[in-house]
C-alpha positions as CSV (number, residue, x, y, z in Angstrom):
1,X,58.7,58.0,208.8
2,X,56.2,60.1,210.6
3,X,55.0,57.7,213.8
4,X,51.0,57.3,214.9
5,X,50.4,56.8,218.5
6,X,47.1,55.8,220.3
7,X,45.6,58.0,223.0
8,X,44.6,54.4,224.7
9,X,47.3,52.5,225.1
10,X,50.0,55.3,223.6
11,X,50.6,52.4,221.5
12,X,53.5,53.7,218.9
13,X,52.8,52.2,215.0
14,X,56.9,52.2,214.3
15,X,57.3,50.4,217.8
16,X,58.8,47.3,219.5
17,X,56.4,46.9,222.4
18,X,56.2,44.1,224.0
19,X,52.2,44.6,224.4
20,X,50.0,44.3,221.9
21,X,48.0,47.2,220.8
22,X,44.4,48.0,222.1
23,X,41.2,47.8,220.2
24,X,41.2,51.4,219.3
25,X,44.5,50.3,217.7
26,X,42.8,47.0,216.1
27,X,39.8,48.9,215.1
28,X,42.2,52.7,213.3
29,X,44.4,49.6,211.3
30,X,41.2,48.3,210.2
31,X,41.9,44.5,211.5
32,X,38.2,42.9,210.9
33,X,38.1,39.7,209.7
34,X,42.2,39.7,209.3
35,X,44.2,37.1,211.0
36,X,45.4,37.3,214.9
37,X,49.1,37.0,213.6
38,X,51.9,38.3,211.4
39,X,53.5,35.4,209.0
40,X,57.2,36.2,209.4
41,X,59.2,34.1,206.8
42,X,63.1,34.2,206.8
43,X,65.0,35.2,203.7
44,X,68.7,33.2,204.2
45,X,70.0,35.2,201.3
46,X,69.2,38.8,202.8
47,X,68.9,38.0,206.6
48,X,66.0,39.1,207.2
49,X,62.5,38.2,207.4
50,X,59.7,39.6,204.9
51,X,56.2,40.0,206.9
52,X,52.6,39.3,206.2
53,X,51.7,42.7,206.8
54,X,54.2,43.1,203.7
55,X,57.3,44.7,205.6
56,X,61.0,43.4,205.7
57,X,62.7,43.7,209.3
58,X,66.3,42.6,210.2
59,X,67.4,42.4,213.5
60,X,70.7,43.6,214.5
61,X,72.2,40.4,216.1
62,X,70.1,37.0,215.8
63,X,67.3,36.1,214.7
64,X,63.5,35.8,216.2
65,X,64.5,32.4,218.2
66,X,67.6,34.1,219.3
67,X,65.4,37.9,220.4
68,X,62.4,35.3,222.1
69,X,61.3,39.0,224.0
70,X,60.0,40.0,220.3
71,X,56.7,38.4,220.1
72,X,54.8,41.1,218.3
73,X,55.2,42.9,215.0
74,X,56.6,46.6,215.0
75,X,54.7,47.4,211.8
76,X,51.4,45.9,212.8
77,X,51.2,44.9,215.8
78,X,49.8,41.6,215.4
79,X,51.8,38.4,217.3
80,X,55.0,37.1,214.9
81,X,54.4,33.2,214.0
82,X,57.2,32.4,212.1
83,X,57.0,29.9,208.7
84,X,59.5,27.7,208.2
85,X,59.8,26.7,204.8
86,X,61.2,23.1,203.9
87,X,64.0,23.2,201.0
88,X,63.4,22.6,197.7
89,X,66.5,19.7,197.8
């Protein structure tokens, strides 16, 4: 997977930054009009968590309450709000 960095911010596209990325990122990833977060929703049967940005990221040990340092998505960029969804019981 080749890797696209910003000459702003040196944001990194494949990253984990912390930061979020600048508005020459916003503006190369084409973000008008798209929401301010990424929908992360966890998949018990896999482990891991399929994104709105339509990605599927697994975290080595936890989960996103148990990592509370991730707050932004490594694919694109946007903040993580996670969906909780209720059981069909």
């Amino acid at each position: 997977m080749s890797e696209k960095s910003c000459e702003t911010c040196k944001h990194v596209a494949t990253s984990t930054m912390i930061e979020p990325p600048c508005n020459t990122c916003l503006n190369y990833y084409n973000w008008d009009g798209e929401p301010e977060t990424c929908e992360w929703t966890y998949e018990p049967y896999e482990g891991s968590y399929d994104t709105r940005c339509n990605q599927v990221f697994q975290f080595t040990d936890g989960d996103l309450d148990d990592n509370p340092e991730f707050k932004f998505c490594p694919f694109c960029g946007r903040e993580i709000k996670e969906v909780v969804e209720e059981d069909d019981e």
